[in-house]
C-alpha positions in Angstrom: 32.0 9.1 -9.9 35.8 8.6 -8.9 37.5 5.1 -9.4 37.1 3.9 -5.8 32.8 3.4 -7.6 34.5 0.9 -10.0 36.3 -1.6 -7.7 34.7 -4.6 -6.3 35.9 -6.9 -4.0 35.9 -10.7 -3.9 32.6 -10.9 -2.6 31.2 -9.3 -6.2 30.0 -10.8 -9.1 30.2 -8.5 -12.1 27.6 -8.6 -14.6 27.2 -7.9 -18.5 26.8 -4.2 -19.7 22.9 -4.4 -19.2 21.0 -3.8 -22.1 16.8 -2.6 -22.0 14.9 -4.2 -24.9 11.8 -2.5 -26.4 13.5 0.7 -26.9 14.6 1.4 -23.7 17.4 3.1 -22.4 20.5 1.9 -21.7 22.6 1.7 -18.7 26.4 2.5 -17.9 27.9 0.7 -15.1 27.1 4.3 -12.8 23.8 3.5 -13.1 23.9 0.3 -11.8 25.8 0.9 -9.0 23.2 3.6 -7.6 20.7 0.8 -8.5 22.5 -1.5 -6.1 22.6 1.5 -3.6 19.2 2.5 -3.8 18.2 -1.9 -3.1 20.2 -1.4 -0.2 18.0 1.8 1.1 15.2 3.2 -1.0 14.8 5.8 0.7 18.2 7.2 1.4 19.3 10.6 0.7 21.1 11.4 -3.1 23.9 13.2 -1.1 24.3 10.1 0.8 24.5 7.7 -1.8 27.2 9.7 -3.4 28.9 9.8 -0.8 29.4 6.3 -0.4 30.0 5.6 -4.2 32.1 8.9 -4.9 30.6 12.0 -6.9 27.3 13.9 -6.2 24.2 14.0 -5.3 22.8 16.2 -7.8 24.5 13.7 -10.4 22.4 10.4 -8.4 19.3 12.4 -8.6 19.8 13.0 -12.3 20.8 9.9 -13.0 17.6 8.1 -11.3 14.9 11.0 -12.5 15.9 9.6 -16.5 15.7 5.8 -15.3 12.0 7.2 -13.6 10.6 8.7 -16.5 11.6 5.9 -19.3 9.5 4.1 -16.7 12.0 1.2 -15.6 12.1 1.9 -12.2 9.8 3.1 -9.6 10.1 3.4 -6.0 6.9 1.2 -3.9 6.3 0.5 -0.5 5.9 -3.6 0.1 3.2 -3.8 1.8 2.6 -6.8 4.5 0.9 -9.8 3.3 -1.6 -9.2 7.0 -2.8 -6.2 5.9 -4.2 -7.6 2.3 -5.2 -10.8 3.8 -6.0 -13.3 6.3 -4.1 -16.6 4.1 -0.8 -16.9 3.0 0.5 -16.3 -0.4 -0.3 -19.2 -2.8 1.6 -20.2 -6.4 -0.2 -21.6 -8.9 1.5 -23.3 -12.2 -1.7 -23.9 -14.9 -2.0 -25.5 -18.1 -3.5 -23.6 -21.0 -5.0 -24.5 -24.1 -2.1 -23.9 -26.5 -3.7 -21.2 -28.4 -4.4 -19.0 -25.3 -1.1 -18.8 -23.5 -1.4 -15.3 -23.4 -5.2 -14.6 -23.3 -5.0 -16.5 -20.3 -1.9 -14.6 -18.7 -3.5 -11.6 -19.7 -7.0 -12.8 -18.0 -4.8 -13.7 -14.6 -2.9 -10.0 -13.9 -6.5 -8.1 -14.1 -7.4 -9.9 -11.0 -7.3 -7.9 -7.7 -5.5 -10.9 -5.7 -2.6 -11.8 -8.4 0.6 -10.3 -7.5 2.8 -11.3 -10.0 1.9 -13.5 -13.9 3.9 -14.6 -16.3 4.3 -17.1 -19.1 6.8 -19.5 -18.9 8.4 -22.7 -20.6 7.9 -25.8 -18.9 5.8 -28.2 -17.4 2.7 -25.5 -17.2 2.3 -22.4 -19.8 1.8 -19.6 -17.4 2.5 -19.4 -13.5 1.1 -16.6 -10.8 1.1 -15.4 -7.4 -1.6 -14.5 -5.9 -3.3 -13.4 -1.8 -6.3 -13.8 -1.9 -8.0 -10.9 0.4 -9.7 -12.6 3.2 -10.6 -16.3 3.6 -10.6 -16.4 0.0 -7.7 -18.9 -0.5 -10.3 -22.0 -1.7 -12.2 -19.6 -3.4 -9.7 -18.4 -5.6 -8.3 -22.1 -6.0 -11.6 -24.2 -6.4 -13.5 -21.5 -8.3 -11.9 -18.4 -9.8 -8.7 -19.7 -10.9 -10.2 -22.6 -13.0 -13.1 -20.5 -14.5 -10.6 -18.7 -16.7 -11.4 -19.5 -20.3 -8.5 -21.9 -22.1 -7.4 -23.1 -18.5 -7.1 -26.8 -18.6 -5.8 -27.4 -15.3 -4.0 -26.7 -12.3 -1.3 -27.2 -9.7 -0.8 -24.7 -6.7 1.9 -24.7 -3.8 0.8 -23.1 -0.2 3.3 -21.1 0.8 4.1 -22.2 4.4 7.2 -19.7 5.6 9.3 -17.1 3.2 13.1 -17.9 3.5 14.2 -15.0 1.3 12.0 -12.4 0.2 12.1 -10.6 -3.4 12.4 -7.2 -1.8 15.8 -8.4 0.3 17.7 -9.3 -3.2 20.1 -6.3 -4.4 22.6 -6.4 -7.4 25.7 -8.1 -6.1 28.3 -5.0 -7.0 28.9 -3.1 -4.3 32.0 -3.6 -2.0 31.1 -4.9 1.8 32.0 -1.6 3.5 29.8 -0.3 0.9 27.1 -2.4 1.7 27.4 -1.6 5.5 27.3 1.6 5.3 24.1 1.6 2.8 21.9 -1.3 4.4 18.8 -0.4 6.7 17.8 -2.9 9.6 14.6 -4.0 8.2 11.3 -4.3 10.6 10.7 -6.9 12.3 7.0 -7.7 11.3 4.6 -9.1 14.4 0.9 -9.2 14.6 0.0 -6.1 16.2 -3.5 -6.1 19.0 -4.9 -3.1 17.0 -6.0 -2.6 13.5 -4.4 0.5 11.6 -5.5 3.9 12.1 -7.1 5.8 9.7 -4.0 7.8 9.7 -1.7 4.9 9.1 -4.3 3.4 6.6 -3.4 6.8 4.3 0.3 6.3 5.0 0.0 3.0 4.0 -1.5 3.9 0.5 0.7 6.6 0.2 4.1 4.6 0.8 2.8 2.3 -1.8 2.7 4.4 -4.9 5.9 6.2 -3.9 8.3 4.7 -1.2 10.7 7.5 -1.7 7.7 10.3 0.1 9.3 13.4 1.9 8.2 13.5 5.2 7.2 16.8 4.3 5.1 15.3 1.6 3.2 12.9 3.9 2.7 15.3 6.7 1.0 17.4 4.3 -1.3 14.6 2.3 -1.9 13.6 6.3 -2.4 16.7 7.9 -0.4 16.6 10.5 2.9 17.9 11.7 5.9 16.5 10.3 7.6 15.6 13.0 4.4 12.7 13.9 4.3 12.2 10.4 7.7 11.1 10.3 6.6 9.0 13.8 3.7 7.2 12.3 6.0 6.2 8.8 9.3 5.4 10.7 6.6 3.1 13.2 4.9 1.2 10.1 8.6 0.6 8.7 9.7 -0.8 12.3 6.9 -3.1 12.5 7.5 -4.4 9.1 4.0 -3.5 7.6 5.4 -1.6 4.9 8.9 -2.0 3.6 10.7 0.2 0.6 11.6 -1.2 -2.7 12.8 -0.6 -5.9 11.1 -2.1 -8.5 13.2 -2.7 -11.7 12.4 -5.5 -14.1 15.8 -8.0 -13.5 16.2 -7.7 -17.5 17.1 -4.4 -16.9 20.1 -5.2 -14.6 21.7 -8.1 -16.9 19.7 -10.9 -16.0 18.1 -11.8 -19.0 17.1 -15.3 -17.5 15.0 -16.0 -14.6 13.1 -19.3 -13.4 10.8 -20.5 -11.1 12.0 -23.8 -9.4 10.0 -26.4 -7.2 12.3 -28.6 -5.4 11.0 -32.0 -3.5 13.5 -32.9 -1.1 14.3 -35.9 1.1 12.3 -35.8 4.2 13.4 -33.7 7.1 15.9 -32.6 4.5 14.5 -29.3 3.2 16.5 -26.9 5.2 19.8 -28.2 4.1 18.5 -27.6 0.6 17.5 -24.1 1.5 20.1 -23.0 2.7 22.6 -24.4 -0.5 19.8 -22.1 -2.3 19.8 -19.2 -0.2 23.5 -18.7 -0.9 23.1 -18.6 -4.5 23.3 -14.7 -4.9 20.7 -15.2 -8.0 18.0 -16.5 -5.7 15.5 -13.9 -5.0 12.6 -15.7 -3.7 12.7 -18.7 -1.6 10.0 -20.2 0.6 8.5 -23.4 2.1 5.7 -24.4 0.2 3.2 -27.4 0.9 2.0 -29.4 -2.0 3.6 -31.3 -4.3 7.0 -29.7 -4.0 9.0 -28.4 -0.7 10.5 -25.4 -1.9 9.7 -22.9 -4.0 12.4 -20.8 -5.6 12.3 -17.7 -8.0 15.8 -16.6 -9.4 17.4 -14.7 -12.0 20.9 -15.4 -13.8 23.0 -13.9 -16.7 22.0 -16.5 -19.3 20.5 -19.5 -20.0 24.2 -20.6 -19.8 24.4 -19.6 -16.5 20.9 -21.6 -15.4 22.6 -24.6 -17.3 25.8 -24.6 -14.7 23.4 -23.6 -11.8 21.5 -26.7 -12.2 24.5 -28.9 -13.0 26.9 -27.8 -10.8 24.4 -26.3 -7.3 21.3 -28.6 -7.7 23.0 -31.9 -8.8 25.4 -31.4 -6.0 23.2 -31.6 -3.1 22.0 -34.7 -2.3 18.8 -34.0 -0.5 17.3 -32.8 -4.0 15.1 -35.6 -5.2 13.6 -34.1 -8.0 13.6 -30.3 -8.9 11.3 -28.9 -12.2 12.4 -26.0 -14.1 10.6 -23.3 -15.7 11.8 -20.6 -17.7 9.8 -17.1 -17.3 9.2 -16.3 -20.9 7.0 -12.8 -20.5 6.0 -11.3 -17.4 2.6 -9.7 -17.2 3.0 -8.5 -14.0 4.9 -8.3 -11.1 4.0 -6.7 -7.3 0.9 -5.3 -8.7 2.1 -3.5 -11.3 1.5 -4.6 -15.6 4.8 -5.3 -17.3 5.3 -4.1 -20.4 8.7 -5.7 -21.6 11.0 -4.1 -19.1 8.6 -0.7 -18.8 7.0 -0.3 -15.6 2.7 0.0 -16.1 0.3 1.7 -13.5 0.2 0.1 -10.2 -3.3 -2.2 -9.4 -2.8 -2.4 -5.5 -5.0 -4.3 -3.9 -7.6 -3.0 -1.5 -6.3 -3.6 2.7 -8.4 -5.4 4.6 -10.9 -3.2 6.6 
């Protein structure tokens, strides 16, 4: 790719060469910058990307089939949190006994309703995601959650509304006309009168395990013509019931630090203190949570250098923050479904949608 690829403009932040541990390949600054294309719009044609970036498609594809077999990347439809349950998403930070951090971890990602486990350093040993199918919030809370052998207690956030989703975050490299010309409008998700189709039940599933489906593809696993195939995907993307994603462990990309942080803000403050979050360009995850914290934040940065001058130089400087707790993410066990394996990518355990 020519040398118009390599320049950035001021709005970039440029990132160490990104190493994979565990025996993984290793990326050149190409491959991040079709990374950063593909955020923008999973789906989009090779040609297309190349265009925008300089060089060819045939060397995109290439370079994207060798990041999909080493199994660091994977393209997944995001599916809607309505269609797996009736609750909202809930966080849960739990205490272990010490000798079972990771029996307990491990315990947590083989159920269904957990979206994303890890281990951490901090206040608790090892904090999950989880949406519960159903009305199964207090079940999962009051019953399930604490049944788990070397569990010693507790403390979950509600999430209320989503300020900045994980899907939305893309690696900050690619110039702003770049960006335009790359980013898809994303659905705008409201609750439909009707149920899904069996049809758009089988899209849904498909879209899941692979994002990137032709439309040839799906019209023949649906058996229909492509043209409505390409109807009934292009309707559940404009609704905002499924939305395409790359999954990539951040480790992979140069951020070889991430954290979960719950914020408790001055009252009636909490969207100031969002919105200093929400510019951070390492925040991936941001939402209103009730509990005992007001925000929720899950973000990645270059080092634990980089978290140090976050803290001391974003956080102490906005004075709505009255307290903020840290933890470090230590191991990941899973993440959107899908077992983690150091920064390999395991088979996905997607959750059944609700009848």
């Amino acid at each position: 790719m020519g040398g118009a690829a390599r320049r950035r403009d001021a709005e970039a932040v440029e990132l160490a060469p990104a190493r994979i541990d565990r025996n993984a390949v290793d990326l050149d600054e190409v491959d991040l910058d079709v990374i950063a294309a593909l955020q923008l719009d999973p789906r989009a044609p090779f040609d297309r990307i190349a265009d925008v970036l300089g060089g060819s498609g045939r060397t995109v594809a290439r370079r994207v089939e060798r990041m999909v077999e080493a199994g660091i990347l994977r393209f997944v439809g995001e599916v809607h949190r309505s269609l797996l349950s009736e609750g909202t998403r809930v966080h849960s930070f739990v205490r272990t006994e010490p000798q079972r951090i990771n029996d307990v971890a491990r315990a947590l990602a083989e159920m269904p309703e957990v979206a994303f486990c890890c281990t951490t350093a901090g206040r608790a040993s090892v904090y999950c995601t989880a949406v519960p199918g159903g009305g199964a919030r207090a079940e999962f809370l009051t019953a399930r959650l604490p049944a788990v052998p070397g569990i010693l207690s507790t403390r979950s956030e509600i999430e209320l509304r989503v300020l900045r989703k994980a899907s939305s975050w893309s690696l900050p490299r690619l110039t702003a006309a770049q960006r335009r010309e790359l980013a898809r409008p994303e659905g705008e998700f409201a609750l439909r009168p009707r149920p899904l189709s069996a049809e758009e039940r089988r899209a849904v599933e498909l879209l899941r395990a692979d994002a990137r489906l032709a439309f040839a593809d799906l019209a023949r696993a649906l058996d229909m013509t492509q043209p409505r195939a390409r109807r009934l995907v292009l309707g559940l993307f404009d609704e905002g019931l499924v939305r395409p994603r790359v999954d990539i462990e951040p480790c992979v990309l140069g951020y070889r630090t991430e954290a979960i942080i719950s914020l408790n803000t001055r009252f009636g403050r909490t969207t100031a203190v969002a919105d200093a979050l929400a510019r951070y360009p390492g925040t991936r995850y941001l939402a209103r949570v009730a509990g005992t914290a007001s925000l929720l934040c899950q973000a990645v940065f270059r080092d634990e250098t980089a978290l140090a001058d976050f803290m001391d130089e974003q956080l102490s400087g906005v004075d709505e923050v009255v307290q903020a707790e840290v933890s470090v993410v230590l191991d990941v066990a899973k993440r959107l479904w899908i077992p983690r394996h150091g920064a390999r990518l395991g088979e996905p355990r997607f959750p059944a949608l609700l009848a």
